[in-house]
C-alpha positions as CSV (number, residue, x, y, z in Angstrom):
1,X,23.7,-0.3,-18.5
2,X,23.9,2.9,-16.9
3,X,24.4,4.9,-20.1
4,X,21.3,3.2,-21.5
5,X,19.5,4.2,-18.5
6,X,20.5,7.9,-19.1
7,X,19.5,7.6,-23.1
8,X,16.1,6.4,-21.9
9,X,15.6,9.2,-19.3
10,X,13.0,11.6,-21.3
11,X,10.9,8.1,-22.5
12,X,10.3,7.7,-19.0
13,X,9.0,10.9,-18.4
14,X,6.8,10.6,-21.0
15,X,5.6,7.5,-19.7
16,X,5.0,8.7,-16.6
17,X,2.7,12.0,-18.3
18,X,1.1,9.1,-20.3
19,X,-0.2,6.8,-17.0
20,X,-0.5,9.5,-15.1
21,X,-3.1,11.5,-17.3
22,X,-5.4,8.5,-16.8
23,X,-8.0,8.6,-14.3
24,X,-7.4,5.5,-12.5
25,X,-9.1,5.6,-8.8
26,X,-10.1,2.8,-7.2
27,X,-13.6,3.2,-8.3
28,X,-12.9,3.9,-11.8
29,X,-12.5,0.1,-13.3
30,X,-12.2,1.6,-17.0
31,X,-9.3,3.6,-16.0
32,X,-7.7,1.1,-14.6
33,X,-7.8,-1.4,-17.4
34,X,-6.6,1.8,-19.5
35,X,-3.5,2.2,-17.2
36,X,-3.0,-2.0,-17.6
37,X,-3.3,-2.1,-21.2
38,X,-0.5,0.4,-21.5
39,X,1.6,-2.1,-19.6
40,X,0.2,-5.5,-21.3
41,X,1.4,-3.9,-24.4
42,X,5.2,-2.9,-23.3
43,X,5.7,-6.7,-21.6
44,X,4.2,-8.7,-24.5
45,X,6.9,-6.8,-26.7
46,X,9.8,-7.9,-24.3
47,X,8.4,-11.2,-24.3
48,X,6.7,-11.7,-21.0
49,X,3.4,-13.4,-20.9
50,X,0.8,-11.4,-19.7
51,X,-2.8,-11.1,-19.1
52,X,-5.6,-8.8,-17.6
53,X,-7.5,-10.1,-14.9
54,X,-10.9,-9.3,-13.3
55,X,-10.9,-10.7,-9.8
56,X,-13.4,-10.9,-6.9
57,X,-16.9,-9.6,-6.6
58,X,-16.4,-6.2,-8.2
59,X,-14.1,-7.5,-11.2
60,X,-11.1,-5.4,-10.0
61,X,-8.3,-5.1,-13.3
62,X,-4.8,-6.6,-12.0
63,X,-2.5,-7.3,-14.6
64,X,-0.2,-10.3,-14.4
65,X,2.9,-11.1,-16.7
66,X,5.6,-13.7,-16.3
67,X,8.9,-14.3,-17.9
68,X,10.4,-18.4,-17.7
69,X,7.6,-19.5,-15.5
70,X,8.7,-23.1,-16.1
71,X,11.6,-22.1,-13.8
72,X,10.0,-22.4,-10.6
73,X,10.0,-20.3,-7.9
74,X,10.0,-16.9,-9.3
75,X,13.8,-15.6,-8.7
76,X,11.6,-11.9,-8.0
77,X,8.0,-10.8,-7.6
78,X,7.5,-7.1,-9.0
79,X,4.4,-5.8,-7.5
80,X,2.6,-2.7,-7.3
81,X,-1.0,-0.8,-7.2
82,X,-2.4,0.9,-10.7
83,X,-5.6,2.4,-8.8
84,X,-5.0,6.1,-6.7
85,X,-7.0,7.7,-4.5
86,X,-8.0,10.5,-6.5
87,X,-11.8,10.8,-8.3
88,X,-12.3,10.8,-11.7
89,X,-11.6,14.5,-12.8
90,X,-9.0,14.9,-10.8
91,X,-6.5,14.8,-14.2
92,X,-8.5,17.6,-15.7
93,X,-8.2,20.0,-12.6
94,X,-3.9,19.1,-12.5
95,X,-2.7,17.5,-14.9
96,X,0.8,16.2,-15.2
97,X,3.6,18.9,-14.1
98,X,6.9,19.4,-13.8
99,X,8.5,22.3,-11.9
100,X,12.8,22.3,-11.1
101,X,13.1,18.7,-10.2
102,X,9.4,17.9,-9.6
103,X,6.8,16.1,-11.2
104,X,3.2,16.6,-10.3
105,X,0.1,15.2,-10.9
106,X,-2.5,12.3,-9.6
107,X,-0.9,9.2,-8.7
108,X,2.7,10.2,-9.7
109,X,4.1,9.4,-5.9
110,X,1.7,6.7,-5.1
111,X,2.4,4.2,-7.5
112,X,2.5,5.4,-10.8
113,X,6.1,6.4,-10.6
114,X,7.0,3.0,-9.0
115,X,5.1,1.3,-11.8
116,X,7.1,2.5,-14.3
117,X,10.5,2.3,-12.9
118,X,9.3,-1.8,-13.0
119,X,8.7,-1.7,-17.2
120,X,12.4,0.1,-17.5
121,X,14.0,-2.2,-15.1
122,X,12.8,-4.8,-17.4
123,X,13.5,-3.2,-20.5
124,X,16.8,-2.3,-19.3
125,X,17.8,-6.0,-18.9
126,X,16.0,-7.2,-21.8
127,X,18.6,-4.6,-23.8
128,X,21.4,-6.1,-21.7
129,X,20.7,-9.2,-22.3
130,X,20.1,-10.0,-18.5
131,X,16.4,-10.7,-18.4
132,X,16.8,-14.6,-20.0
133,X,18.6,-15.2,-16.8
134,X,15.9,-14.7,-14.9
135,X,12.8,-15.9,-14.2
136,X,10.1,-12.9,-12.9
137,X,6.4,-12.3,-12.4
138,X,4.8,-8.8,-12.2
139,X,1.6,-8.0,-10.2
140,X,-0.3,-4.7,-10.7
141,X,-3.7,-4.8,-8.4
142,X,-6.3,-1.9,-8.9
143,X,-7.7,-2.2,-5.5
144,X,-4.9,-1.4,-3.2
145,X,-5.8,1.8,-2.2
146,X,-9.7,0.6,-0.7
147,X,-7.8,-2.5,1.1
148,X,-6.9,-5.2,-2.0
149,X,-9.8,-7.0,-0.7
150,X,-10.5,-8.1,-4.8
151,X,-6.7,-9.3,-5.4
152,X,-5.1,-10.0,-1.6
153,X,-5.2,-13.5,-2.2
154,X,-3.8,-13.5,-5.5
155,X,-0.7,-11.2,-4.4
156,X,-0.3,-13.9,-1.5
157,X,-0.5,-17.6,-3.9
158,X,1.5,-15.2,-5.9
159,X,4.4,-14.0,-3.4
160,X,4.4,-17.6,-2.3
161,X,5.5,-18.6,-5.5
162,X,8.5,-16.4,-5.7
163,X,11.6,-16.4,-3.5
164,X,11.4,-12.3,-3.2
165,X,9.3,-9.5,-4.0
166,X,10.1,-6.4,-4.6
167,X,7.1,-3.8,-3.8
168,X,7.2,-0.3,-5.6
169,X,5.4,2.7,-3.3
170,X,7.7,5.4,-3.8
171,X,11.3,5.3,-1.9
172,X,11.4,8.2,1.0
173,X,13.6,11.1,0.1
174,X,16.8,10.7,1.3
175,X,17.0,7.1,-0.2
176,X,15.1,5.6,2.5
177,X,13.5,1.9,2.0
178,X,10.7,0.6,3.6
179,X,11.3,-2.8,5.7
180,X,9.0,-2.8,8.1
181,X,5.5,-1.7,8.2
182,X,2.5,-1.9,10.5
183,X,-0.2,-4.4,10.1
184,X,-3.6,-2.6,10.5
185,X,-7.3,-2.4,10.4
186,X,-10.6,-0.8,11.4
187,X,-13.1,-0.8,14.1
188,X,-16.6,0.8,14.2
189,X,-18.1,1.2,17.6
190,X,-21.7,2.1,18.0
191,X,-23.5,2.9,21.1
192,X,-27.2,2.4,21.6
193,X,-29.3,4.7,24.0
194,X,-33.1,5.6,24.9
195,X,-34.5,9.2,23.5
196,X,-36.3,11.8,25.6
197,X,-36.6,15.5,25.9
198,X,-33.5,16.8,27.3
199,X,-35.7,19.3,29.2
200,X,-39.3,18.3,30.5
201,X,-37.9,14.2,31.5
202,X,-34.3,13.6,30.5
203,X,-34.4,10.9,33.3
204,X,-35.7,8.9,30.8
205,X,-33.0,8.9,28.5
206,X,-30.1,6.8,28.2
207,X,-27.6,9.2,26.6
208,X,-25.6,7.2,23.4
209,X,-22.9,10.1,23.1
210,X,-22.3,10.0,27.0
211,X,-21.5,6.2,26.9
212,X,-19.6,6.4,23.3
213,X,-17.5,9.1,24.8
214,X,-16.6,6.4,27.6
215,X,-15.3,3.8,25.6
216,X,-13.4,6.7,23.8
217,X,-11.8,7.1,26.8
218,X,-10.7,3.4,27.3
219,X,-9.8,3.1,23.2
220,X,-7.2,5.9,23.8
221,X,-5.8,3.8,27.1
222,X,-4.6,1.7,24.0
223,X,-1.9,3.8,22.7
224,X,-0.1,3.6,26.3
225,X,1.9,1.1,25.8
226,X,5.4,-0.2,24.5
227,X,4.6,-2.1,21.4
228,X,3.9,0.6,19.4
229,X,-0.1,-0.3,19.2
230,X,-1.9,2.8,17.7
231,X,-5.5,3.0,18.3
232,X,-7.2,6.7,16.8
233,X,-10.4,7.7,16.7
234,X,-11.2,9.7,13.5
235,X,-14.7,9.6,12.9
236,X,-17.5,10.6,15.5
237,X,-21.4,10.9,15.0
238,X,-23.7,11.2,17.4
239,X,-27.2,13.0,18.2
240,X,-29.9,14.8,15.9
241,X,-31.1,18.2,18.1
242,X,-30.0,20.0,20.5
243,X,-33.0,19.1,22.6
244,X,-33.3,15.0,22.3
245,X,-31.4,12.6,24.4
246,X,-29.5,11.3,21.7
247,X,-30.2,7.3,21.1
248,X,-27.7,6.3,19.0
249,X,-23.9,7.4,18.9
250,X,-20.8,6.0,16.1
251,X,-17.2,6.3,16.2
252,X,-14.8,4.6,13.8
253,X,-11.0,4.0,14.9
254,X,-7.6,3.2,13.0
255,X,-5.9,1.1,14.6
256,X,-1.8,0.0,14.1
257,X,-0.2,-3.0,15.1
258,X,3.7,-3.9,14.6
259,X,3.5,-7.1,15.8
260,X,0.9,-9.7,14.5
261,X,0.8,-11.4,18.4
262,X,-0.9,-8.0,18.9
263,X,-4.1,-8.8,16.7
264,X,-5.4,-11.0,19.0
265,X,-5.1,-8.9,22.0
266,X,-6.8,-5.7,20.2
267,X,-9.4,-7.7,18.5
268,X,-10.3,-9.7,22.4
269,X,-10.2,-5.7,23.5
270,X,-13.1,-4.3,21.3
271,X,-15.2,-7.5,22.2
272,X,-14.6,-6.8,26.0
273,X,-15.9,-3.0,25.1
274,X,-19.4,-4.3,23.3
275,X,-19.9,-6.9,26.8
276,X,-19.3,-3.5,29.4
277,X,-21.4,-0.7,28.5
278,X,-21.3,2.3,30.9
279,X,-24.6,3.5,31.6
280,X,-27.4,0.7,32.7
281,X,-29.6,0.2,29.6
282,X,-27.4,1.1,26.9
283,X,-25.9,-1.4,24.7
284,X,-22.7,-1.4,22.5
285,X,-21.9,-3.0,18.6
286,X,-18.9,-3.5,17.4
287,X,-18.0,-4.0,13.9
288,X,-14.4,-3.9,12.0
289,X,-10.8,-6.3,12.4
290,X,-7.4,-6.0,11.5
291,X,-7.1,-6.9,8.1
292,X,-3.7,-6.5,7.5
293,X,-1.0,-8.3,9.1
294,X,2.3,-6.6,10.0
295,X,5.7,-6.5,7.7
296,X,7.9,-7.8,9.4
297,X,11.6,-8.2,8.5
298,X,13.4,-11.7,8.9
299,X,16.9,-12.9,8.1
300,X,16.3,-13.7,4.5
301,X,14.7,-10.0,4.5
302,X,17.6,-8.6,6.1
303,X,20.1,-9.9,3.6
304,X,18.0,-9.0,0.2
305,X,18.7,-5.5,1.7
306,X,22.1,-6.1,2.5
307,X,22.4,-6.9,-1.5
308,X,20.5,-3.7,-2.6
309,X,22.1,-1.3,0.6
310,X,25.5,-2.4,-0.7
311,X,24.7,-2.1,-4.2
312,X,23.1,1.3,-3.7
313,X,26.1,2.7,-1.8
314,X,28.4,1.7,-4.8
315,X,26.4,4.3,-7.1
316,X,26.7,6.8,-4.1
317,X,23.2,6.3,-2.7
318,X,22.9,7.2,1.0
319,X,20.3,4.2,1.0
320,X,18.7,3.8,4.8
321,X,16.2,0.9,5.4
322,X,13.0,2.2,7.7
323,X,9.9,1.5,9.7
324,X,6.7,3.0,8.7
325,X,3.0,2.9,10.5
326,X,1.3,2.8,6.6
327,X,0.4,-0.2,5.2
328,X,0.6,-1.6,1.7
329,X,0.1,-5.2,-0.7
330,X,3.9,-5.6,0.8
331,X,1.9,-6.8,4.4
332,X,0.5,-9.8,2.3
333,X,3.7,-10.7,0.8
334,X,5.7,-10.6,3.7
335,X,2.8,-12.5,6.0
336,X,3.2,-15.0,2.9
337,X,6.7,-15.8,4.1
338,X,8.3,-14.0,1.1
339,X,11.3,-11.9,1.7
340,X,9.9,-8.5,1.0
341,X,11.5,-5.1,0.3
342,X,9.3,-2.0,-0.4
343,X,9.7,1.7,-0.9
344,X,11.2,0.8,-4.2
345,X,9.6,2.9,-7.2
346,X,10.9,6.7,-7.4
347,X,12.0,9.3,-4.5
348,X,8.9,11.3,-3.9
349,X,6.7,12.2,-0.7
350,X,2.9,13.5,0.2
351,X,1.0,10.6,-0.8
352,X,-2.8,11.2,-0.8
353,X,-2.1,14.7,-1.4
354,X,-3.3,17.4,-3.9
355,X,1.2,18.5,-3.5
356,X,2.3,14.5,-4.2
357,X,5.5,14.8,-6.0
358,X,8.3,12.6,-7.1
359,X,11.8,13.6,-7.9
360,X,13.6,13.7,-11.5
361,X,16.5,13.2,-10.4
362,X,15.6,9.8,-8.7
363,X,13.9,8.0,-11.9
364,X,17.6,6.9,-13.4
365,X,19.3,6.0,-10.1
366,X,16.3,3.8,-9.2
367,X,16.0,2.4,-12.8
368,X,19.9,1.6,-12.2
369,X,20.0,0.4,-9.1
370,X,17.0,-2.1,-9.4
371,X,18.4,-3.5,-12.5
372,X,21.9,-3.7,-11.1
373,X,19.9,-6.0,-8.0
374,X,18.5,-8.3,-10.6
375,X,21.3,-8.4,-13.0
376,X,23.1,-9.6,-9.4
377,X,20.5,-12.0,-8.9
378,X,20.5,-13.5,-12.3
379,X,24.1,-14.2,-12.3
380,X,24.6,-15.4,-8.9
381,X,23.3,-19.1,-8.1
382,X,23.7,-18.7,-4.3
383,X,21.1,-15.9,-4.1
384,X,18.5,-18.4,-5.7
C-alpha cells in the first residue's frame, strides 16, 4: 500500500492545483458545485454512490457519496468543507504554488488539502482491495466557513448514522490531531442613548458609547475564570460627530466555551446585561447565541485515537492529540454522539491567511496512515 501511495504522489499534487484553482468561497455557489463535480466524478468511478445536494434556504452545494449503505451504521464518516474564505479572484491574484516543501494557494490548508487526502484514501483501498470491506459515507458541506447553518443538520442525521467520523482540517505541524475543540458563538450588544449637543446642553444626553463601554467592562469579567470561557470584543461602533451625544452604540463579541454546561450560564449572562443598563434612560439589545456546541472527547473517542496514535507511531509519526479554541463541522458530529477525530487532512498551518500553506512531505504519510486506520477497521470485527 505504501508503495502505491508513493507512485500516486505527483497525481495528488495535481489534484490539489486542480481544486485549488477554483474559486470556491462561501459565497460563490458555482464554485462550489465546480469543486463537487470534480469529486462526484472520482467516487462514481470507484463505485460509490454519490449525489450533489442543494440544502437550506440559500441552496448550499454538499456532496454526499456512500459505499455498502445497506450495511448499517456507517463503519466511518469522511467529512469535510469545499467552500474557503477567500473572494472570488483570489486564484487569479495567487494561484497555486509550490516553494521547497510548500504548497500555496486559496484553500490549500483549509480544507482543500484535507479533501483530497479523503479521494486517495479511498482510491488507495479500492486498489487494495480494502474498500469492499467497508461500509463509508463522505460529506463535503460548502457552508462551513459562514457557520454550516445550510448543512449542520445533515452532517448531524449524518454522523448519527455512522459509528465514527473522521473530520479533515488540516493536521497541526508536528503531527498534532485535533480532539477537542471549543464550542462557540456570537453576541451583538447594542446600547441605546438620547442625542444632544455635547456643548450648549449635554445634560440632556444619554451617552450610548459611555454605557456600551460599561458592559464592555463586565463582558471582559468573563474571561476570569477557570473553565477556559473566552468572551472578546472585536467589533465596536459608536457615535457620528465629534459634537453630538452619541444615541446609539454596537459591539459584537466572540465568545468560546469548552464545556457545553457553560452555554447556559453565558447565554443567562448577556440577558442579565440587556435587564441592567448603566446610565438611567438608556436601554440595552442583545442579539447573537452560541451556535456551536463543544468537541468533546469521550471513551469511544479516546480509543479511535488510541488505534490511529499507535498506528501513526508504527510509520514513525510523532502523532500528539490536542485542544484547540477554533471550531469546525467536527462540533456537530461529536455533539451527535459520534466518536470524532479531526485535524486529519495534510500538515499545514495559517488558515485564513494570504501565507496558508501545507506540507509536501505530509500528503503520502497522511494518505498512508488514514488508509492503514481503515484497512484496520475493515478487518477487525471488534472495532465495529
Amino acid at each position: 500500500m505504501k508503495q502505491y501511495i508513493e507512485t500516486r504522489h505527483e497525481k495528488f499534487i495535481s489534484d490539489l492545483q486542480t481544486i485549488i484553482n477554483i474559486d470556491s468561497s462561501s459565497d460563490n455557489k458555482d464554485g462550489i458545485e465546480k469543486v463537487a463535480e470534480f469529486f462526484q466524478k472520482r467516487f462514481t468511478r470507484i463505485g460509490f454512490d454519490t449525489q450533489i445536494l442543494f440544502l437550506g434556504e440559500n441552496k448550499t452545494p454538499c456532496l454526499y457519496a456512500e459505499h455498502r449503505p445497506s450495511k448499517k451504521p456507517f463503519d466511518i464518516m469522511f467529512l469535510g468543507h469545499m467552500d474557503t474564505v477567500f473572494p472570488t479572484g483570489e486564484v487569479e491574484k495567487r494561484p497555486f504554488s509550490m516553494e521547497a516543501n510548500r504548497a500555496f494557494g486559496p484553500g490549500v490548508c483549509d480544507m482543500k488539502g484535507g479533501l483530497l487526502v479523503v479521494l486517495h484514501v479511498l482510491e488507495t483501498l479500492k486498489h487494495e482491495g480494502i474498500l469492499d470491506s467497508l461500509s463509508l459515507c463522505v460529506a463535503f458541506n460548502g457552508d462551513e466557513e459562514t457557520g454550516s447553518n445550510d448543512s449542520k443538520d445533515w452532517i448531524m442525521s449524518t454522523a448519527k448514522k455512522s459509528l465514527r467520523t473522521f473530520v479533515f482540517e488540516p493536521c497541526r505541524p508536528g503531527y498534532r490531531f485535533v480532539l477537542q475543540r471549543k464550542g462557540g458563538g456570537w453576541f451583538q450588544i447594542i446600547a441605546k442613548g438620547q442625542q444632544a449637543h455635547a456643548g450648549a446642553d449635554p445634560e440632556k444626553g444619554i451617552n450610548a458609547v459611555v454605557e456600551l463601554a460599561h458592559q464592555i467592562v463586565k463582558i471582559n469579567q468573563l474571561n476570569q475564570n477557570k473553565v477556559e470561557t473566552s468572551a472578546h470584543v472585536t467589533i465596536v461602533k459608536g457615535g457620528d460627530k465629534v459634537n453630538i451625544i452619541p444615541n446609539q452604540a454596537e459591539a459584537w463579541i466572540d465568545v468560546r466555551i469548552l464545556k457545553l454546561d457553560e452555554k447556559e450560564r453565558i447565554e443567562i449572562f448577556f440577558k442579565t446585561l440587556a435587564e441592567n443598563p448603566y446610565l438611567k434612560g438608556s436601554k440595552i439589545i442583545i442579539n447573537g447565541h452560541i451556535d456551536r456546541p463543544p468537541m468533546e472527547p469521550g471513551d469511544a473517542t479516546r480509543k479511535l485515537w488510541e488505534l490511529i496514535r499507535s498506528t501513526g507511531e508504527k510509520f514513525g509519526l510523532p502523532m500528539e492529540a490536542i485542544s484547540t479554541g477554533g471550531c469546525s463541522d467536527g462540533n456537530y458530529t461529536s455533539a451527535a454522539g459520534t466518536p470524532t477525530i479531526d485535524g486529519m487532512g495534510i500538515v499545514g498551518a495559517n488558515s485564513h491567511r494570504a501565507d496558508e500553506y501545507v506540507e509536501l512531505d505530509s500528503i503520502d504519510n497522511m494518505v498512508l496512515l488514514v488508509a492503514q486506520v481503515c484497512k484496520t477497521i475493515g478487518l477487525n470485527g471488534e472495532l465495529r
